[in-house]
C-alpha positions in Angstrom: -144.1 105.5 133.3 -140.4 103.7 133.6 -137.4 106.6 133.0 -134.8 106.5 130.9 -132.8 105.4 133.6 -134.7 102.6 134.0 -134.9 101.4 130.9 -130.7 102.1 130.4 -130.4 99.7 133.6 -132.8 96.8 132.2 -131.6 96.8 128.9 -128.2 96.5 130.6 -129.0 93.6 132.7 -130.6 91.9 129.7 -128.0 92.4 127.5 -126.1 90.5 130.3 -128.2 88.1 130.6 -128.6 87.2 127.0 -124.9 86.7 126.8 -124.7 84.5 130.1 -126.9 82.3 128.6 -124.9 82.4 125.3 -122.1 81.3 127.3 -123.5 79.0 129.4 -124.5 77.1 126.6 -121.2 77.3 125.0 -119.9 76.2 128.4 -122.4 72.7 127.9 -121.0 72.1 124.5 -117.5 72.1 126.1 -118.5 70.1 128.8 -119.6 67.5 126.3 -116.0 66.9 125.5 -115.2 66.4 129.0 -111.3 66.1 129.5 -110.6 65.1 126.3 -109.5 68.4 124.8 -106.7 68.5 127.5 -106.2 64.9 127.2 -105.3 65.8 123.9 -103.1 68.8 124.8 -100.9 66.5 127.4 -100.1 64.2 124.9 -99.0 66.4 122.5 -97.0 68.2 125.3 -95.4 65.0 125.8 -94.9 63.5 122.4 -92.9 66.8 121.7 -90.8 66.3 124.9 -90.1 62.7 124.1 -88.8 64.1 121.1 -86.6 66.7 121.8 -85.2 63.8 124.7 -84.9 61.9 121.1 -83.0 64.4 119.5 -80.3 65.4 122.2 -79.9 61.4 122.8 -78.8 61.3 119.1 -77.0 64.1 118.6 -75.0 62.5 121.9 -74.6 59.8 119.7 -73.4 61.7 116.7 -70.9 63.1 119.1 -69.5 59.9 120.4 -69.2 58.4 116.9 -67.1 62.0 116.0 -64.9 61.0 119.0 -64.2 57.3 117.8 -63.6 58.7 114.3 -60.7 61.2 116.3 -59.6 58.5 118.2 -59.5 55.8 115.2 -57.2 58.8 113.4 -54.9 58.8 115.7 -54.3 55.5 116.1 -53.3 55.5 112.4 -51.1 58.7 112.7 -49.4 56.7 115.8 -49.6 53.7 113.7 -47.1 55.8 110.9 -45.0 57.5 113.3 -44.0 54.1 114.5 -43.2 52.8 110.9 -41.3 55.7 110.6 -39.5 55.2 113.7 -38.6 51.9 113.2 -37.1 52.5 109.9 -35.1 55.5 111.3 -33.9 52.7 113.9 -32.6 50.5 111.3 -30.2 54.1 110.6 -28.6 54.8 113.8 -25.1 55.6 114.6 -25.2 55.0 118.0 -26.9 53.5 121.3 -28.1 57.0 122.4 -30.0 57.1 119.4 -31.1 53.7 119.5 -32.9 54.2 122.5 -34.2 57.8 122.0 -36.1 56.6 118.9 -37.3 53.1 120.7 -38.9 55.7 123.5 -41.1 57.2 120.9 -42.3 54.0 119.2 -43.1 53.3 123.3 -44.7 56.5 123.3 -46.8 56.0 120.4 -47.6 52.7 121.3 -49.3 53.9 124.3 -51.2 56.3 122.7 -52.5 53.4 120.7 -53.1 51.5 123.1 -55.0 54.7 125.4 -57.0 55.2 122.2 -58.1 51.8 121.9 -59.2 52.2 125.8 -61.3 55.7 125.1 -62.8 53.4 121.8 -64.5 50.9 124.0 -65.7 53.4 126.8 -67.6 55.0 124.0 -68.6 52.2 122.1 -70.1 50.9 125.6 -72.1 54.8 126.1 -73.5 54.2 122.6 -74.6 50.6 123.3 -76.4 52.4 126.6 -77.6 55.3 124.6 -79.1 53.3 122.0 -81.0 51.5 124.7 -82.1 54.7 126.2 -83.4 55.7 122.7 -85.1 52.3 122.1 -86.7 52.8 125.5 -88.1 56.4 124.6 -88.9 55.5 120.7 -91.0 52.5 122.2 -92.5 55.2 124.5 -93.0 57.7 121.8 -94.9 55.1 119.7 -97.6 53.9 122.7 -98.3 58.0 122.9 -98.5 58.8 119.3 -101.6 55.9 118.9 -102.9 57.1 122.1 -103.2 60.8 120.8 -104.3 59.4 117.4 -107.2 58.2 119.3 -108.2 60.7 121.5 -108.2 63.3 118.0 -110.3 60.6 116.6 -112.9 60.7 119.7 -112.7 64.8 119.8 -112.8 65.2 116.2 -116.1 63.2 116.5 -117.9 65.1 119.3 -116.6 67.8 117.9 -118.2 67.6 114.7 -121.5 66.9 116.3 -121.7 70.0 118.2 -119.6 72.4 115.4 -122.9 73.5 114.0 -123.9 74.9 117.7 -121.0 76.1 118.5 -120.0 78.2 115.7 -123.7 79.7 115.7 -123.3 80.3 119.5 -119.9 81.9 119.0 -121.5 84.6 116.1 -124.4 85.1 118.9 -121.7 86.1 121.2 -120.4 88.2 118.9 -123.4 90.3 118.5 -124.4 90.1 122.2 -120.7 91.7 123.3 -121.8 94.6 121.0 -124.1 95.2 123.6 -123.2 95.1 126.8 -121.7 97.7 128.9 -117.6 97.9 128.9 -117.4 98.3 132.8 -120.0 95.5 133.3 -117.9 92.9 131.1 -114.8 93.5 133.0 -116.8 92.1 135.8 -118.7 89.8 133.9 -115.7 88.4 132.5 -114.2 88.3 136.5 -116.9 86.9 137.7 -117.5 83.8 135.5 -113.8 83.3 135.6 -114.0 82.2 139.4 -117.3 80.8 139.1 -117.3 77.2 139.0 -120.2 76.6 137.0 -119.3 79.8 134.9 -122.5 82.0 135.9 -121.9 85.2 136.3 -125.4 87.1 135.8 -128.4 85.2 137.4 -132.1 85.5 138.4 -133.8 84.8 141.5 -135.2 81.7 142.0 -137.4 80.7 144.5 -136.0 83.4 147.2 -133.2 82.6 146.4 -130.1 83.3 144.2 -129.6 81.4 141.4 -126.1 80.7 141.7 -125.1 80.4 145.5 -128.5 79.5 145.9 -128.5 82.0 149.3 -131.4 83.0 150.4 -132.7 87.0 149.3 -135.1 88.6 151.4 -138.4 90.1 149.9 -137.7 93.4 149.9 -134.0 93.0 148.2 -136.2 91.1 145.5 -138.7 94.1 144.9 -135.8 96.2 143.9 -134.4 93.7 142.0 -137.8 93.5 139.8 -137.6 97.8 139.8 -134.2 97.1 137.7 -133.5 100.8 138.9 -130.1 99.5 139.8 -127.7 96.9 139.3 -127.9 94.5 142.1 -125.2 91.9 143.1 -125.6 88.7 145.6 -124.2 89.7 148.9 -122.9 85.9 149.4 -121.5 85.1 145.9 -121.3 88.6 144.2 -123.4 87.9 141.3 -125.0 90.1 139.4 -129.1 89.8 139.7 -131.0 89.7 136.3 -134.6 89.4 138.0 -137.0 87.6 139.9 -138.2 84.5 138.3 -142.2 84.8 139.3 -143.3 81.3 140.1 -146.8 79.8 138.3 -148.6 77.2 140.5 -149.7 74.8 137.9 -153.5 74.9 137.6 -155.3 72.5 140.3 -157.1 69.0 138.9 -160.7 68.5 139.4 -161.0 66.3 142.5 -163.8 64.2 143.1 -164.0 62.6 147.1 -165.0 58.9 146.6 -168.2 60.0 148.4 -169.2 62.6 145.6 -168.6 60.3 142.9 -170.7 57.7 144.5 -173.5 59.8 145.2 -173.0 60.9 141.5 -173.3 57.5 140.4 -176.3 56.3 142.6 -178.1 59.2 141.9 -179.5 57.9 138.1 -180.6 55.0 139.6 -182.0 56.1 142.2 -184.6 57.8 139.8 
């Protein structure tokens, strides 16, 4: 008559079992999307970078525009200092003055002409930065009907398995319910580094069913007791049972001699 222990212990590893094979199937339905889910992801990643690039390039340009608009300003303030010089000019009551006043038309003049100067070296950054953003706009365009695409594709595959899935991931639900706290923390570990995401398997063959090492009789005796939990020494998994192999049931075979002799025999009569 099993204890109570035993029976704690192989509910435990069925209840982990039942939940690998939850997630295992939930791991196929992924797989069925293959790399478009982060296919998907990169280009939204990147659309949102091109963007922002987008952004800064024209609020560089929004800048530059401010500057020619400063620059344009004071060419007009120069512009009226100089009419107003001129006509101070026409006023003077001597040479000294003369002169003082034809230095500061000079003056402004310069700042005109320094203006004019600071003008085209932004006028040429904004020609280059408005090539930058036609470059990146261009780019921005290509990626936005690439990720319209891929949605389209995922959206598809996704609707085909959404019925599975979402059944699968209420079945999980339930399952977690009962599992043991301190097994899921390795559960959750284990499938985690896992490759193929199996973290609870039986033994197949002699052997484990996810390392595929080899586990030597007696190890698989206790293994069927379920009086412990029991991990792969290779790969660390945790062992569910033994699966028992059935020899499929042997055909009839008749040696070309029998059936002759069965054949001949009628006649021979």
């Amino acid at each position: 008559m099993a204890t109570a222990t035993e029976t704690t212990i192989a509910q435990k590893l069925e209840a982990l079992l039942k939940l690998q094979t939850i997630d295992s199937a939930l791991d196929n339905i992924k797989k069925v999307r293959g790399d478009l889910p982060e296919e998907v992801r990169d280009l939204e990643d990147e659309i949102m970078g091109l963007e922002t690039r987008l952004a800064k390039f024209q609020q560089e340009i929004a800048s530059f525009e401010e500057q020619i608009s400063n620059y344009k300003n004071s060419k007009k303030d120069s512009d009226k200092l100089i009419a107003k010089y001129k006509e101070q000019q026409m006023n003077v009551r001597n040479n000294r003055e003369f002169e003082a006043i034809s230095k500061e038309i000079e003056l402004q003049g310069l700042e005109m002409e320094i203006a004019d100067k600071r003008i085209k070296e932004i006028d040429f950054k904004i020609l280059n930065k408005n090539d930058e953003i036609a470059s990146v706009e261009s780019t921005l365009f290509e990626r936005k009907k690439d990720l319209e695409q891929k949605q389209k594709e995922l959206e598809v595959i996704i609707n085909e398995s959404e019925e599975d899935e979402q059944k699968a991931i209420k079945d999980r639900e339930k399952a977690l319910k009962s599992v043991d706290p301190r097994l899921l923390k390795s559960y959750d570990k284990l499938r985690e580094n896992a490759r193929n995401g199996l973290a609870v398997v039986m033994v197949k063959r002699g052997a484990c069913g996810g390392c595929f090492s080899s586990v030597p009789p007696q190890r698989q005796t206790d293994i069927k007791d379920k009086k412990k939990i029991i991990v792969c020494e290779h790969c660390g998994r945790v062992f569910a049972g033994v699966e028992d192999i059935i020899p499929p049931p042997e055909k009839e075979k008749k040696s070309r001699s029998k059936a002759a002799t069965a054949a001949a025999a009628p006649a021979a009569e």
